[in-house]
Each structure stands twice: as structure tokens, then as C-alpha cells.
C-alpha positions as CSV (number, residue, x, y, z in Angstrom):
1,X,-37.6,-8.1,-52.1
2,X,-34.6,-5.7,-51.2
3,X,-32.0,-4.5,-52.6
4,X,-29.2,-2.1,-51.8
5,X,-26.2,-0.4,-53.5
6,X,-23.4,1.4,-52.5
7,X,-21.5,4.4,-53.9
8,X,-19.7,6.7,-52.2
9,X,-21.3,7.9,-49.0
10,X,-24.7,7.4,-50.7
11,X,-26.8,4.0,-49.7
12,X,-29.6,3.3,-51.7
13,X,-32.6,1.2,-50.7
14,X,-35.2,0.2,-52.4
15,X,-38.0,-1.8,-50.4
16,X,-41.4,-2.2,-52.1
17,X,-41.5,-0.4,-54.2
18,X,-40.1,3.1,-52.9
19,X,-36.7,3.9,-53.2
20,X,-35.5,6.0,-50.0
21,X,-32.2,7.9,-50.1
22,X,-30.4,7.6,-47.4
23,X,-27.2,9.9,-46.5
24,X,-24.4,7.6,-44.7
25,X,-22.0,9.5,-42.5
26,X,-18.4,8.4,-42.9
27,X,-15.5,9.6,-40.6
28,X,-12.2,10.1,-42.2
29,X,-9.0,8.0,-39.6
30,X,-8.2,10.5,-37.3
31,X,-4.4,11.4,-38.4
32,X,-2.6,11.5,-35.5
33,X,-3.8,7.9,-34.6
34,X,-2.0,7.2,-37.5
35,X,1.4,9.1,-37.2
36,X,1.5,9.2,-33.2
37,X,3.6,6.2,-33.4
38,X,5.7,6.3,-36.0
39,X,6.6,9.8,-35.3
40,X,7.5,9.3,-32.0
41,X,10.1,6.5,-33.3
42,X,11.4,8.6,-35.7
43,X,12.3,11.2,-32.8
44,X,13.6,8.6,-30.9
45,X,15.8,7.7,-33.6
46,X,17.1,10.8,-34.3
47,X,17.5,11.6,-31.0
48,X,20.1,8.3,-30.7
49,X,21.3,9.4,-34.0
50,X,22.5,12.2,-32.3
51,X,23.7,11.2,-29.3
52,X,26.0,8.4,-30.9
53,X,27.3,11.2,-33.4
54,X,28.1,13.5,-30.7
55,X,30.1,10.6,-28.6
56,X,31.9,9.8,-32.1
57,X,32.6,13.2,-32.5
58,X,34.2,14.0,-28.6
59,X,35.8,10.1,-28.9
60,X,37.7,10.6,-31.9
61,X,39.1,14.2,-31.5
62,X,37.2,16.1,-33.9
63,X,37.9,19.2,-33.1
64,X,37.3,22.2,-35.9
65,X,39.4,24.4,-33.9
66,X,42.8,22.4,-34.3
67,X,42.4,21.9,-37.8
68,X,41.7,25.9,-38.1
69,X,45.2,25.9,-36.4
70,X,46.6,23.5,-38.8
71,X,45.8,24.9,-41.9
72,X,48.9,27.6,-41.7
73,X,50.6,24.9,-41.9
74,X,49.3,22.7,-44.5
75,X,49.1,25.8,-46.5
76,X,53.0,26.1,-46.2
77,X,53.3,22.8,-47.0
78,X,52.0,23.2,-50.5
79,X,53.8,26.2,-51.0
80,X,56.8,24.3,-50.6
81,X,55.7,22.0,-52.9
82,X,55.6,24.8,-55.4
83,X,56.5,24.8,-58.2
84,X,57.4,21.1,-59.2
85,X,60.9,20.0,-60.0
86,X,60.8,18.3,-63.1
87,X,64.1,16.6,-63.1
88,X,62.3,13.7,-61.2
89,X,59.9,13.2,-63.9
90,X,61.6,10.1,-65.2
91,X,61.9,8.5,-62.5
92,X,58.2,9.2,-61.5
93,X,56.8,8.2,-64.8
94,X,58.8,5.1,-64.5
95,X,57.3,4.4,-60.8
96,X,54.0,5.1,-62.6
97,X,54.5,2.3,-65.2
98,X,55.2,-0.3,-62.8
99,X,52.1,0.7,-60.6
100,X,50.0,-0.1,-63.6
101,X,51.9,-3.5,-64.1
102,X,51.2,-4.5,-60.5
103,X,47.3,-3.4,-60.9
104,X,47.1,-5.1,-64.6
105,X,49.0,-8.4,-63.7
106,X,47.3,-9.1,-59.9
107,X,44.0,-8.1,-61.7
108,X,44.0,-10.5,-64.0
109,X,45.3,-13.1,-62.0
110,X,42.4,-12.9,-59.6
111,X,39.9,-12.2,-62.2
112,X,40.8,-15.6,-63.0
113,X,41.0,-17.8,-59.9
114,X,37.9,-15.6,-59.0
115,X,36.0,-18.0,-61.1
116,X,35.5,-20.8,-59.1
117,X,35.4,-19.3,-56.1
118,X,32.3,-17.1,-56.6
119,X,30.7,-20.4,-58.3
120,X,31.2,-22.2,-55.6
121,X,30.2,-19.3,-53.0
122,X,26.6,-18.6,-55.1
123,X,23.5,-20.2,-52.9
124,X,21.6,-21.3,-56.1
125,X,24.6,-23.4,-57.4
126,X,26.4,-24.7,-55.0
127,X,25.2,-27.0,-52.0
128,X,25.0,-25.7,-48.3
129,X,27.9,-28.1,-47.3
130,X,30.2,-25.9,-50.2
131,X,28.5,-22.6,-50.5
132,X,28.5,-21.6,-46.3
133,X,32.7,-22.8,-46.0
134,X,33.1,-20.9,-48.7
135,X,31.5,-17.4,-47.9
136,X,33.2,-17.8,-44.7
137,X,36.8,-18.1,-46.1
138,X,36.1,-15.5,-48.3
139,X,35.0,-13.0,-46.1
140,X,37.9,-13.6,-43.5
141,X,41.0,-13.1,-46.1
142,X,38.7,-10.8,-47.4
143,X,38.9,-8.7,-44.2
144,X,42.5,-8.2,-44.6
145,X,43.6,-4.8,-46.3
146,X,46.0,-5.0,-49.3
147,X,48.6,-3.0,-47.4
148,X,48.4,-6.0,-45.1
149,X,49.2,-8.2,-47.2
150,X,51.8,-6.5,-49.1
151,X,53.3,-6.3,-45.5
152,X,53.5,-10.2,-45.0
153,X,54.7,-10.7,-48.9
154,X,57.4,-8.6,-48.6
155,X,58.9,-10.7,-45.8
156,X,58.1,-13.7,-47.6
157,X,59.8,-13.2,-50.9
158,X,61.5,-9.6,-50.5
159,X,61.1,-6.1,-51.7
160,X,60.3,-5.1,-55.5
161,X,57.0,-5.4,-58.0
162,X,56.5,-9.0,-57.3
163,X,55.3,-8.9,-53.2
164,X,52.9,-5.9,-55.2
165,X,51.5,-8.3,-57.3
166,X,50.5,-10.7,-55.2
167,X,49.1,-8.9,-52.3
168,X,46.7,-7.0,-55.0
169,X,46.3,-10.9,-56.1
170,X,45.2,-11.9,-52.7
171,X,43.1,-9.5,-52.1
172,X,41.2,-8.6,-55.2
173,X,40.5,-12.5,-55.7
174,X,38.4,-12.7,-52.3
175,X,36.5,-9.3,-53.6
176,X,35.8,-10.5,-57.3
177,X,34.5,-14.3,-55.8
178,X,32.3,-12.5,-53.5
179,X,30.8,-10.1,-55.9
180,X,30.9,-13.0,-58.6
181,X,28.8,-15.2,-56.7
182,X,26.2,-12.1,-56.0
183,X,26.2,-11.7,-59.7
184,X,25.2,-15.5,-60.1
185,X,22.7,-15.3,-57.7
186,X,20.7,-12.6,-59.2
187,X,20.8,-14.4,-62.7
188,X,16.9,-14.9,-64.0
189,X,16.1,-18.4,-63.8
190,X,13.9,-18.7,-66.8
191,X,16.7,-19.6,-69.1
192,X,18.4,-22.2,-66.3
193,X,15.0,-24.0,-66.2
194,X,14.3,-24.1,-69.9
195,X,18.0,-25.4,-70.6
196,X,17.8,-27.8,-67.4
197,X,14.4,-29.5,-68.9
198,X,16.4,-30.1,-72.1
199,X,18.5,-33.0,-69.8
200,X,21.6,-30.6,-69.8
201,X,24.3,-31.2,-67.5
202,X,25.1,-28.9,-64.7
203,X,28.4,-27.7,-67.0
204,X,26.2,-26.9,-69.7
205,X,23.5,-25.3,-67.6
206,X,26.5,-23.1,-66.0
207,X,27.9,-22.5,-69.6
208,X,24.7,-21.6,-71.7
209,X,22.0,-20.4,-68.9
210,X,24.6,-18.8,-66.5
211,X,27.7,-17.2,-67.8
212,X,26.1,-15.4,-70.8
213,X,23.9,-13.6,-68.0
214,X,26.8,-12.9,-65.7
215,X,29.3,-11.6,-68.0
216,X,28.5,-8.5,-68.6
217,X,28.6,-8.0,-65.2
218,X,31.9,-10.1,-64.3
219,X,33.8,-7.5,-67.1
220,X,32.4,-5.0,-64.8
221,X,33.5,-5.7,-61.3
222,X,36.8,-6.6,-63.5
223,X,37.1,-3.3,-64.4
224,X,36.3,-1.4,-61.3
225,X,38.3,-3.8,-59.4
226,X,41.5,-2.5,-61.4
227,X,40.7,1.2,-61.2
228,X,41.2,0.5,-57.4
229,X,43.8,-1.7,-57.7
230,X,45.6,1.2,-59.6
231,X,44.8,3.4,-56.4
232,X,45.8,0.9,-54.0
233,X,49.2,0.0,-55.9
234,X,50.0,3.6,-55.7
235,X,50.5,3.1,-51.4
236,X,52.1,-0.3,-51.5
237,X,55.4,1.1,-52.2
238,X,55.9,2.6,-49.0
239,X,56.4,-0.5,-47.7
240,X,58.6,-2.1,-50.3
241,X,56.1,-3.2,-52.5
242,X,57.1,-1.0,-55.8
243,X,55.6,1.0,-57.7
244,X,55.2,5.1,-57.5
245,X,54.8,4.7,-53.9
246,X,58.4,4.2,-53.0
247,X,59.0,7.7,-55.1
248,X,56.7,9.5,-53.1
249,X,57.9,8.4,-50.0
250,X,61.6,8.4,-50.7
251,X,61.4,12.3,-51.6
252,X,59.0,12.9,-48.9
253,X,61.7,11.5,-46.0
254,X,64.4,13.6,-48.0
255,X,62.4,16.8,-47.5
256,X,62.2,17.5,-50.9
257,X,58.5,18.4,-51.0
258,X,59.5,19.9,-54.8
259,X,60.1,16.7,-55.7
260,X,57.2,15.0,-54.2
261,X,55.0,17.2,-55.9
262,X,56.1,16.2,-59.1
263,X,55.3,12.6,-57.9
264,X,51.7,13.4,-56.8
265,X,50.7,15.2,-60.4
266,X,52.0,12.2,-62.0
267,X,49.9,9.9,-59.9
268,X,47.1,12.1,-60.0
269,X,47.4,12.1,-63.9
270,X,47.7,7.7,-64.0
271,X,44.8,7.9,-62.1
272,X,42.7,10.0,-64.2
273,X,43.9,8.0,-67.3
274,X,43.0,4.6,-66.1
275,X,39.8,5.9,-65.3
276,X,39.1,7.3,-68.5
277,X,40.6,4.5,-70.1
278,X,38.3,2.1,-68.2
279,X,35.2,4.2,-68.7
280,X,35.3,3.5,-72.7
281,X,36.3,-0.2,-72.1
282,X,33.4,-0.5,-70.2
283,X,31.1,1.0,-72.5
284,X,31.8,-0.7,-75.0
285,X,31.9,-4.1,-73.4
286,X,29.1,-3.9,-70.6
């Protein structure tokens, strides 16, 4: 009879009757055999690395030493900016009002007619014939800036608020669908089984095994979607759009950089506000 056990680099034998010792040699991977390759991709990789950053760099102008040679000049921008003239402060606060409106309103608009959308563009709900249309229609009007379509809007329908509202609708309805339907996709489907065995109905699987996991998250992307909406609402007015834009570009063709200053502090305070605002909503709801 024989028997033999292992542990470590020890192998014991025992054969009739006498157990024998026996020291087993075992040679640790060598290394480099192990690294040689990866580590030779990973300097090839950072060697391209570099190469593409340099070419970006030389293709786009980059050049440290102009904007060394600009900075007299910014910095004399700023000190005509100084100090702010607050006899515009009305009029900026007002701009700053209906900048909010046109963030608030388009967002919840498109937090709205979101809804469908990123049901209809979520794999594990809708069929291939529905969900592939749809990602693709989403991601091409999705592609288009908000600028751009503030552009096209205020040659449809004219300048003021309104062209504001519905470019922010346009576009923020494409970026809540898409992240809606990322949300949807992620939910755990432990609770979509259990209600589908029950003989629900896909409406009542959506209602009480989908949304409840999704809406925290849907409040979410709601609010950060308007905290950028407030940024982007703040550019639209230089091209007719409304807003505190049309302030800040209006003083800055005048040359009255005292004036524009007054305008930026205002929008740099709505922006801090809303963001602090937004903070404590989503505590609180999330």
C-alpha cells in the first residue's frame, strides 16, 4: 500500500512500512517572463500617448509663450472691469430671473416627454425593432448643442424667453431619455420577476417593479440636468434667446466692461444659488 501527502514543498511517502522524507524543489515563475510583455505594451502605449499629445499640442496652437504675452492684457481687462457699476444691477437681476425661468420651464418640459422616450430606448423593456430606432434618434438630436438650437428657434418663432425655452427643451429631453433608459436598464430584476409571476401586466410590472427603483435616480439626473440648464441659459442670450446673456453681451459690445462686470457677479451668484439650492433638494429627495 502507498500513500502520499502534500504540504508545502514537503512530500511525504510512506511505503511499507517506512516513512521517507523527501525535500521537493519548487522554482518560483521567473518575473520577467511575467512582466516582459505587458511592460513593453505599456511603453508602447505611452510612447503613442505621447506622440498624439505632442501633435495635438503643435496642431492646435498651444503655445505657453503667447498666452504669457497675453496675460498684460487680460490683466487690464479686469482692471477695467473694476470696480462694478451698480446702476445696472436691476437690469441684471432681472436678466437673472428670466434665465432661471427658461432653465425651470424647458426642464420640466423635458423631464416630462423624457418619460417615454428613455422607456422606449431601455434594452430590457422595449423590443429590438423600438429600442435600436430609438437610441439612434436620440443620440443624433442629441448631438446638437443647445446654442444650436437656440440658433434655429430664434428664426423660427423670433427673439425673447420663448426660442430659450425650447431649445433647452430640445435638448435636455434627448439627454434625460438617454440617461432614463440607462437608469432602467440597471434596475435589479428580482422585484420585475416576482411581480411578473404574479400575472401582472407589463404597465403594472413598469409601475410597481420599475419606477419605484428608478426614481430616485430620474429626480437626480432631473436635478443636475437643470443646474446645467441654468449654465447653458446664461449663453443663449447672445444670440437672441433671453435671459442674462443678452446683458452681458449688450454691455460688452458697448465697451462698458464696468458694467459687464456687474453682470458676471450676478451670474456667478445665480449660479452658486441654484447649486446650493439643488444640493438640499437632492438630499432630501434622492
Amino acid at each position: 500500500m502507498e500513500m502520499s501527502d502534500e504540504a508545502g514543498p514537503f512530500h511525504v511517502e510512506k511505503k511499507t512500512g517506512r516513512a521517507e522524507l523527501r525535500r521537493v524543489c519548487l522554482r518560483p515563475p521567473s518575473a520577467q517572463a511575467g512582466l516582459t510583455v505587458p511592460a513593453t505594451m505599456t511603453r508602447a502605449g505611452l510612447f503613442v500617448a505621447l506622440l498624439v499629445f505632442a501633435w495635438l499640442v503643435w496642431d492646435t496652437g498651444a503655445d505657453p509663450i503667447r498666452l504669457a504675452r497675453g496675460l498684460p492684457w487680460i490683466f487690464d481687462f479686469l482692471r477695467r472691469m473694476m470696480p462694478p457699476d451698480l446702476s445696472v444691477l436691476p437690469a441684471a437681476l432681472l436678466g437673472a430671473l428670466k434665465t432661471v425661468e427658461i432653465a425651470l420651464l424647458g426642464t420640466a418640459v423635458a423631464a416630462v416627454l423624457a418619460l417615454p422616450l428613455g422607456f422606449l430606448s431601455a434594452r430590457n423593456v422595449a423590443p429590438g425593432a423600438v429600442f435600436y430606432p430609438a437610441r439612434a434618434v436620440l443620440n443624433f438630436f442629441r448631438s446638437v448643442d443647445t446654442l444650436v438650437y437656440a440658433l434655429v428657434f430664434v428664426a423660427a418663432v423670433g427673439l425673447g424667453p420663448f426660442p430659450g425655452v425650447l431649445a433647452v427643451v430640445a435638448y435636455t429631453t434627448t439627454s434625460l431619455a438617454k440617461l432614463y433608459g440607462e437608469a432602467v436598464e440597471g434596475v435589479d430584476p428580482g422585484p420585475v420577476d416576482a411581480i411578473t409571476a404574479t400575472g401582472a401586466t407589463r404597465l403594472q410590472v413598469l409601475r410597481f417593479g420599475v419606477i419605484p427603483q428608478v426614481l430616485p435616480l430620474f429626480l437626480s439626473y432631473v436635478l443636475y440636468r437643470l443646474e446645467t440648464n441654468i449654465r447653458a441659459a446664461t449663453v443663449l442670450g447672445f444670440v437672441g434667446a433671453g435671459g442674462i446673456g443678452f446683458y452681458l453681451q449688450t454691455y460688452l459690445r458697448m465697451i462698458d466692461y464696468r458694467a459687464a462686470s456687474t453682470v458676471l457677479l450676478v451670474t456667478v451668484a445665480m449660479v452658486m444659488v441654484v447649486d446650493a439650492i439643488s444640493s438640499r433638494l437632492r438630499d432630501r429627495l434622492v
